[in-house]
Backbone as XML, in Angstrom:
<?xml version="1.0"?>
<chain id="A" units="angstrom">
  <residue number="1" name="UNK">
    <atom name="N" x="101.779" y="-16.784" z="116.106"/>
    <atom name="CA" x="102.410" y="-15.949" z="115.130"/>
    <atom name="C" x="101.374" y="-14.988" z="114.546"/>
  </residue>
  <residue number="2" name="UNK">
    <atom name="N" x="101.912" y="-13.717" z="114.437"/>
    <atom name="CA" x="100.681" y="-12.906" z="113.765"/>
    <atom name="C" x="100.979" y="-12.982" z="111.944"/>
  </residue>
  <residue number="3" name="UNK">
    <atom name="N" x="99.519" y="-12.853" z="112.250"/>
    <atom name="CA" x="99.426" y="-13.135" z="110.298"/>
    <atom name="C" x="98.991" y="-11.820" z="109.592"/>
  </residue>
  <residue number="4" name="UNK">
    <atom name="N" x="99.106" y="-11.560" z="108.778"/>
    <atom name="CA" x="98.867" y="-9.935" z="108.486"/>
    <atom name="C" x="98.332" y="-10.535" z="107.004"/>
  </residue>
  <residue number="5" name="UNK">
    <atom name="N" x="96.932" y="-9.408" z="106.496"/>
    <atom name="CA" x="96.453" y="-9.642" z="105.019"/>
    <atom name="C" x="96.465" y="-8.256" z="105.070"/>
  </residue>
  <residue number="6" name="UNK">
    <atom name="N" x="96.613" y="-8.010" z="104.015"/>
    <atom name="CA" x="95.743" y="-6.633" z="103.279"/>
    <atom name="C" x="94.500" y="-6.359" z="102.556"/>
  </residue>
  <residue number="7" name="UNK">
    <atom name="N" x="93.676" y="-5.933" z="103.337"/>
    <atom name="CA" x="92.274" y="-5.864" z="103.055"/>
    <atom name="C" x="91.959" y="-5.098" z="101.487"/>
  </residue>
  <residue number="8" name="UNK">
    <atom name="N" x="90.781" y="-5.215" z="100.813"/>
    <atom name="CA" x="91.047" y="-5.013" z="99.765"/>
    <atom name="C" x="90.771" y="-3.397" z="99.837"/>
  </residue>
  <residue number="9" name="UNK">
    <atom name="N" x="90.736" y="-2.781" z="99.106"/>
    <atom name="CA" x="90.806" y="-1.360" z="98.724"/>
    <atom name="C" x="91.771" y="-0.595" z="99.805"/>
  </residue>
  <residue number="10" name="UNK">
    <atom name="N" x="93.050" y="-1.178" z="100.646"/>
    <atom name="CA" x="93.370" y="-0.853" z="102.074"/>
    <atom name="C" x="95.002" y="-0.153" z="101.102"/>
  </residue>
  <residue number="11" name="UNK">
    <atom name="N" x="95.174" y="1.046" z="101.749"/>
    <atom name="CA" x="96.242" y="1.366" z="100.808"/>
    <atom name="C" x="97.788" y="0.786" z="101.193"/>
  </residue>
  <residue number="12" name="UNK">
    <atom name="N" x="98.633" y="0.411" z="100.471"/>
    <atom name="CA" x="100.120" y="-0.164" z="101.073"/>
    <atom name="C" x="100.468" y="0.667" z="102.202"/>
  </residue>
  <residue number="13" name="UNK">
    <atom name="N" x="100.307" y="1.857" z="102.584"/>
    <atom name="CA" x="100.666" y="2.818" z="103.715"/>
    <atom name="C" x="100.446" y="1.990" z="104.813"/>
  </residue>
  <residue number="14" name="UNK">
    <atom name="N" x="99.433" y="1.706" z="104.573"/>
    <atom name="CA" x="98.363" y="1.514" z="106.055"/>
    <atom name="C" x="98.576" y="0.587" z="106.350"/>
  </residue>
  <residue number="15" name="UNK">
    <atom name="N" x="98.481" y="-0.303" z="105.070"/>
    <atom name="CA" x="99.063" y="-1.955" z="105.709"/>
    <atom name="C" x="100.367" y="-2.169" z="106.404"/>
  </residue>
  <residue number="16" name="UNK">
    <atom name="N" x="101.083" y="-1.147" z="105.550"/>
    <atom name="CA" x="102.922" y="-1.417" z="106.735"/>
    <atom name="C" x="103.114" y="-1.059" z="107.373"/>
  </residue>
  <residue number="17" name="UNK">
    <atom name="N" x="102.377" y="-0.021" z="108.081"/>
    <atom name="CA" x="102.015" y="0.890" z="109.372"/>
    <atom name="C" x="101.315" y="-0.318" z="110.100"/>
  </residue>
  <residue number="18" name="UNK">
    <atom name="N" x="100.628" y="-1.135" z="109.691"/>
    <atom name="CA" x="99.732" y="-1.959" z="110.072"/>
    <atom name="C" x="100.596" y="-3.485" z="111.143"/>
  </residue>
  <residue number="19" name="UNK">
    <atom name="N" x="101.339" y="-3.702" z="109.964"/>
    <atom name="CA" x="102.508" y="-4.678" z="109.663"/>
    <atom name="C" x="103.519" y="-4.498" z="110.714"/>
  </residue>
  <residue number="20" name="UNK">
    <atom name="N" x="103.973" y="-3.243" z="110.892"/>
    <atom name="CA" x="104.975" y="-3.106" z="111.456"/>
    <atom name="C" x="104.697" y="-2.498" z="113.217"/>
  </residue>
  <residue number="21" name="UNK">
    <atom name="N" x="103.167" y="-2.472" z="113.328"/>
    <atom name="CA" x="102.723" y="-2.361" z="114.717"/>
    <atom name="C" x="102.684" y="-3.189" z="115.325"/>
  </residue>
  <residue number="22" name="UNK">
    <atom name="N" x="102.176" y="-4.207" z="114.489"/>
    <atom name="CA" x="101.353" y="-5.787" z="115.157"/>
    <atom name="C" x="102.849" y="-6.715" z="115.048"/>
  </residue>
  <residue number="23" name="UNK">
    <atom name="N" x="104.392" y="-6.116" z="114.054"/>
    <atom name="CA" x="105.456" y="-6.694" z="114.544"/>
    <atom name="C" x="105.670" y="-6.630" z="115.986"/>
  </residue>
  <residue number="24" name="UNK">
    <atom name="N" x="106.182" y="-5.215" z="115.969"/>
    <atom name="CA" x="106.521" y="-4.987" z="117.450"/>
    <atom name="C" x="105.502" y="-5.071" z="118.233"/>
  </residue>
  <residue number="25" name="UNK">
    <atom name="N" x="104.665" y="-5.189" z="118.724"/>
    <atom name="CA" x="103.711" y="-5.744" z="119.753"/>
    <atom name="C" x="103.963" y="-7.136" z="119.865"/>
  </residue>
  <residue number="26" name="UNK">
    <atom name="N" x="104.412" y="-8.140" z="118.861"/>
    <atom name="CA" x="104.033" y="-9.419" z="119.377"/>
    <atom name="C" x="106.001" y="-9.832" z="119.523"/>
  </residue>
  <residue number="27" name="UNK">
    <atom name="N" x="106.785" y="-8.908" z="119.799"/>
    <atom name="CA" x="108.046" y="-8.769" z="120.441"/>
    <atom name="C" x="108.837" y="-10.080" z="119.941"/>
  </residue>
  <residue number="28" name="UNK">
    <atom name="N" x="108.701" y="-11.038" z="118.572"/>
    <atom name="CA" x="109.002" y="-11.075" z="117.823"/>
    <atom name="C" x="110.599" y="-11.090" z="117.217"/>
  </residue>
  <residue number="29" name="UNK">
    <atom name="N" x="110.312" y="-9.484" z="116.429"/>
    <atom name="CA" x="111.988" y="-9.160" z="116.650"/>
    <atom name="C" x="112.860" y="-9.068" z="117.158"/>
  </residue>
  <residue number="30" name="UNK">
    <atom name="N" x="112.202" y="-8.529" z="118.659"/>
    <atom name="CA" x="113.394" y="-8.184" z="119.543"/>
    <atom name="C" x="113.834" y="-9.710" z="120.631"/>
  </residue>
  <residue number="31" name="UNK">
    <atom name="N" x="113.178" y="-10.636" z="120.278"/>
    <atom name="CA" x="113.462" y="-12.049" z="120.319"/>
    <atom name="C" x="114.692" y="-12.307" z="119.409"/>
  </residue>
  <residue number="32" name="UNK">
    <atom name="N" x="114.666" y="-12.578" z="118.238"/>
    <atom name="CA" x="115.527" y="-12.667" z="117.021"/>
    <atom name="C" x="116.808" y="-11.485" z="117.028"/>
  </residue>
  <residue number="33" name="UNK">
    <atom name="N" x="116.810" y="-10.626" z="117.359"/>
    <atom name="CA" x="117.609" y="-9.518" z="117.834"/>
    <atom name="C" x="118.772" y="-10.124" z="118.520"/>
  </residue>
  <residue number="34" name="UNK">
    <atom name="N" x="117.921" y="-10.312" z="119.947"/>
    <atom name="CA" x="118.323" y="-10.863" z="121.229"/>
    <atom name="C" x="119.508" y="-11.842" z="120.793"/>
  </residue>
  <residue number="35" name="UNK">
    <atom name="N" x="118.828" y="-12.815" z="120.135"/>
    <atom name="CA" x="119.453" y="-14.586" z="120.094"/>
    <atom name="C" x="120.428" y="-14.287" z="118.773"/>
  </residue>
  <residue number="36" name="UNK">
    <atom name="N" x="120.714" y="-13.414" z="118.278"/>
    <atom name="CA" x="121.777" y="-12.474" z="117.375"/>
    <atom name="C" x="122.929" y="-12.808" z="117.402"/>
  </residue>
  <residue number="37" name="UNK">
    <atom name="N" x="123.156" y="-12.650" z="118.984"/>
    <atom name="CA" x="124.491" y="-12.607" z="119.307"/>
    <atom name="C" x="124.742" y="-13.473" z="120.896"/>
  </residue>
  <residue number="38" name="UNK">
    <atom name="N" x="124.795" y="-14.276" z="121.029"/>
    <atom name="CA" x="124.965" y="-15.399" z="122.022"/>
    <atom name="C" x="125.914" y="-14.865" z="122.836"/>
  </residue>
  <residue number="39" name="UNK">
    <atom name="N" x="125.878" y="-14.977" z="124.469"/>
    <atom name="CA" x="126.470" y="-14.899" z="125.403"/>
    <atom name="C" x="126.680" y="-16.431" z="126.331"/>
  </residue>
  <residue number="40" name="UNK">
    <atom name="N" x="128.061" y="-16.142" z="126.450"/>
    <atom name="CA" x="127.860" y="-17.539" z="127.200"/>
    <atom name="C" x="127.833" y="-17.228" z="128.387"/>
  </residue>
  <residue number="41" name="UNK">
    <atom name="N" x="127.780" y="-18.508" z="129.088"/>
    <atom name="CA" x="126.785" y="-18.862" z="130.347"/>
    <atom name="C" x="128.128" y="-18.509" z="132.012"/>
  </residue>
  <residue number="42" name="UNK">
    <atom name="N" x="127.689" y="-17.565" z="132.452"/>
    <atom name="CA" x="128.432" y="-16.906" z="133.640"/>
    <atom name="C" x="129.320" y="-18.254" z="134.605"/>
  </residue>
  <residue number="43" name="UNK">
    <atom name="N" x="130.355" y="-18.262" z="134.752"/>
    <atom name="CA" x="131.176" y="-19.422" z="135.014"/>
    <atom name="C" x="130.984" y="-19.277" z="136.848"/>
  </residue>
  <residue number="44" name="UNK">
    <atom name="N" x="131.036" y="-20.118" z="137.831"/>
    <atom name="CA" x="130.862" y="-19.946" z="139.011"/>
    <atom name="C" x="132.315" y="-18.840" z="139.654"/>
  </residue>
  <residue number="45" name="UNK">
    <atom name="N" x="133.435" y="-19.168" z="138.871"/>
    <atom name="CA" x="134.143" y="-18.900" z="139.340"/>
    <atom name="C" x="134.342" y="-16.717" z="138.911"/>
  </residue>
  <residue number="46" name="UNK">
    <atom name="N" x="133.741" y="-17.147" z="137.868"/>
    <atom name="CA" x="133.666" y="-15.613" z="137.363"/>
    <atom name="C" x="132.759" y="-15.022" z="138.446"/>
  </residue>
  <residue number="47" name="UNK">
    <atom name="N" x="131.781" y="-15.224" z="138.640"/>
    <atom name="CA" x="130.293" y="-15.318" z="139.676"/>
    <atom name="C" x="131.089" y="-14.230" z="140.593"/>
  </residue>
  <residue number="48" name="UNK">
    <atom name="N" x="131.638" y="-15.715" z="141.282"/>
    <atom name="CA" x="132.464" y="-15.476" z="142.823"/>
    <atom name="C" x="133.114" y="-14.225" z="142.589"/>
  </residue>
  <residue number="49" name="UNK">
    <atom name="N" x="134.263" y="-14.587" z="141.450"/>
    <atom name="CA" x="135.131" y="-13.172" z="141.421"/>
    <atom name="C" x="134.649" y="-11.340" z="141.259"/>
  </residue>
  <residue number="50" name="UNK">
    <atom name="N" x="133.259" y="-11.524" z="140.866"/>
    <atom name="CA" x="132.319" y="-10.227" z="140.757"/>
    <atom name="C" x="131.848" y="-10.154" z="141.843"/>
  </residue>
  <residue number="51" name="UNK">
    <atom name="N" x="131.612" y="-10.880" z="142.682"/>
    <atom name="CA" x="130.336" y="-10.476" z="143.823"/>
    <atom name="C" x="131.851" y="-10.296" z="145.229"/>
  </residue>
  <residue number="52" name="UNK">
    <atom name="N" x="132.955" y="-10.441" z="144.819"/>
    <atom name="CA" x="133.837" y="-10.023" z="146.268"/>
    <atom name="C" x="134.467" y="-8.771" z="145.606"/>
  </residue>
  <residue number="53" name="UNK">
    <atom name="N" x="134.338" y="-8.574" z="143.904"/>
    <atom name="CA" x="134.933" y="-7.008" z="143.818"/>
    <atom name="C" x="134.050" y="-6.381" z="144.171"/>
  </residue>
  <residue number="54" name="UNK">
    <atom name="N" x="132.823" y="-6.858" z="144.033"/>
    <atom name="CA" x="131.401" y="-5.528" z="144.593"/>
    <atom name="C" x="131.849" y="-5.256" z="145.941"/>
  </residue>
  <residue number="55" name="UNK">
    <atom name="N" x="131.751" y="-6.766" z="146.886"/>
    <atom name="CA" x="131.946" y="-6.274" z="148.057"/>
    <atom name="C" x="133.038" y="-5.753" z="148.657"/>
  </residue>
  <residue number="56" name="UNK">
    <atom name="N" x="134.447" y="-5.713" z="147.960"/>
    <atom name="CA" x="135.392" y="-4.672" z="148.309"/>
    <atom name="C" x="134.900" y="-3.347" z="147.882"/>
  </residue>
  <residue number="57" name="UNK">
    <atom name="N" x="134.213" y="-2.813" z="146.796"/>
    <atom name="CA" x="134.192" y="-1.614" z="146.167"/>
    <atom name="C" x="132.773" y="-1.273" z="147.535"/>
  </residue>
  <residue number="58" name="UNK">
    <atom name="N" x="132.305" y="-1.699" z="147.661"/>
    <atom name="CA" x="131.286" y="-1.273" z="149.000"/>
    <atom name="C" x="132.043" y="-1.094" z="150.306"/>
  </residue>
  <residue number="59" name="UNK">
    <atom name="N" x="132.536" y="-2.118" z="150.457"/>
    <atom name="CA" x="133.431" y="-1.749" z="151.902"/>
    <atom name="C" x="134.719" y="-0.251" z="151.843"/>
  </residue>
  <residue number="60" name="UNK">
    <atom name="N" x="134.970" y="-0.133" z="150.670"/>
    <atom name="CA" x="135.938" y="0.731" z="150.086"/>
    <atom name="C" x="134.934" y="2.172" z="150.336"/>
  </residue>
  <residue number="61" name="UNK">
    <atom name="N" x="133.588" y="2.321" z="149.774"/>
    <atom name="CA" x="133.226" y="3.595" z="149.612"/>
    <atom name="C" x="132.354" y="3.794" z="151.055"/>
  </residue>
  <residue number="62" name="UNK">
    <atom name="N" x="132.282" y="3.086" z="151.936"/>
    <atom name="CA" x="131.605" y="2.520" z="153.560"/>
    <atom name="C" x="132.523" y="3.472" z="154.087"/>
  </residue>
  <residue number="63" name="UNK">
    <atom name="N" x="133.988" y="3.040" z="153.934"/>
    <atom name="CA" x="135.219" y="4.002" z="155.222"/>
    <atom name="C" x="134.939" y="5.115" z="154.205"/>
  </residue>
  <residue number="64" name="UNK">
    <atom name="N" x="135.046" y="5.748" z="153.001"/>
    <atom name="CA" x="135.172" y="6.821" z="152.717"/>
    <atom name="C" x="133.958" y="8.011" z="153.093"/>
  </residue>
  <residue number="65" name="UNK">
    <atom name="N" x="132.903" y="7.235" z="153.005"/>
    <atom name="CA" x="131.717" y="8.065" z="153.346"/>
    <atom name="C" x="131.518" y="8.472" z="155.104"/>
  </residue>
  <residue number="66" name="UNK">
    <atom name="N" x="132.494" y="7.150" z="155.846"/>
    <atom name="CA" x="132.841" y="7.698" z="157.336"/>
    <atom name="C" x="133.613" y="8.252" z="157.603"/>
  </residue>
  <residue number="67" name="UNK">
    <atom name="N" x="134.465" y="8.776" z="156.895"/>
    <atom name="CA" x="135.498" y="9.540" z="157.161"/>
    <atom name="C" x="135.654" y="10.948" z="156.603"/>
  </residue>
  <residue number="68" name="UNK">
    <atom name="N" x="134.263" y="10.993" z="155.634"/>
    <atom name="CA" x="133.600" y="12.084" z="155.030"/>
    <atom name="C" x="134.363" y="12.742" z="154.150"/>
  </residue>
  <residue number="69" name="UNK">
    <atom name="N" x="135.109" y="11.711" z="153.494"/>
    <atom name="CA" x="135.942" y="12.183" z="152.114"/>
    <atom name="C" x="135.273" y="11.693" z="150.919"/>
  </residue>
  <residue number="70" name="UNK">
    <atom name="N" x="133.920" y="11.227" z="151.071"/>
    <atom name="CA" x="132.740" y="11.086" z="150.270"/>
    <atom name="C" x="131.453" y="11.245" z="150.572"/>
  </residue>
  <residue number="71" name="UNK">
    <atom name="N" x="130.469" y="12.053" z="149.693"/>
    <atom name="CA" x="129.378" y="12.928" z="150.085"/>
    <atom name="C" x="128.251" y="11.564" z="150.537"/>
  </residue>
  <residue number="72" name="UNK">
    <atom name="N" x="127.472" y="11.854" z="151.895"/>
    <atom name="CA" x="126.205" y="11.261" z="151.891"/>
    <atom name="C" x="125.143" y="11.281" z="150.989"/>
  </residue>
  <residue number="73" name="UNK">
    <atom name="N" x="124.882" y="9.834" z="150.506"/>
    <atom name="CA" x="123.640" y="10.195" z="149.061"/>
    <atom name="C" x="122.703" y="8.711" z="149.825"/>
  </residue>
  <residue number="74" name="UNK">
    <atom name="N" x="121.829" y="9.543" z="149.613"/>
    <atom name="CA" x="120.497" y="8.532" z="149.884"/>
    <atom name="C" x="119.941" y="7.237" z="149.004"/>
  </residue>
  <residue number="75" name="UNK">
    <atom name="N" x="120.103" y="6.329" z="149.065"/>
    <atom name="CA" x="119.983" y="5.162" z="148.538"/>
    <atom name="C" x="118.854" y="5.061" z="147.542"/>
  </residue>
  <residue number="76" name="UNK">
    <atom name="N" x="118.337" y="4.600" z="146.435"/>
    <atom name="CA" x="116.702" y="4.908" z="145.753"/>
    <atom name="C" x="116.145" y="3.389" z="146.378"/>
  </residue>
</chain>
């Protein structure tokens, strides 16, 4: 855990500039952020049912791009 003092003669500016660097660097918040709002846990059957709409929506845009009623685009 980071610990933060304020050094003496150190002005409040600097320290919360200080404070709020060494927050986000030690990622912290965006931990606590995260765990905010809970997602539950992907069901097998949900799984299944996403990975055969992908593979219809692929096989779907496969004939269209051979039949050239959809443009060739290069993959990244």
């Amino acid at each position: 855990m980071a610990d933060f003092k304020r050094k003496p003669g150190e002005s409040f500016e600097s320290f919360l500039r200080k404070f709020k660097k060494g927050l986000k660097n030690s990622k912290r918040l965006e931990k606590a952020r995260s765990k905010k709002h809970l997602e539950p846990k992907q069901t097998k059957r949900l799984f299944k049912k996403r990975a055969l709409s992908g593979l219809a929506l692929s096989k779907k845009n496969e004939f269209l791009r051979k039949t050239g009623k959809l443009a060739e685009t290069t993959r990244r």
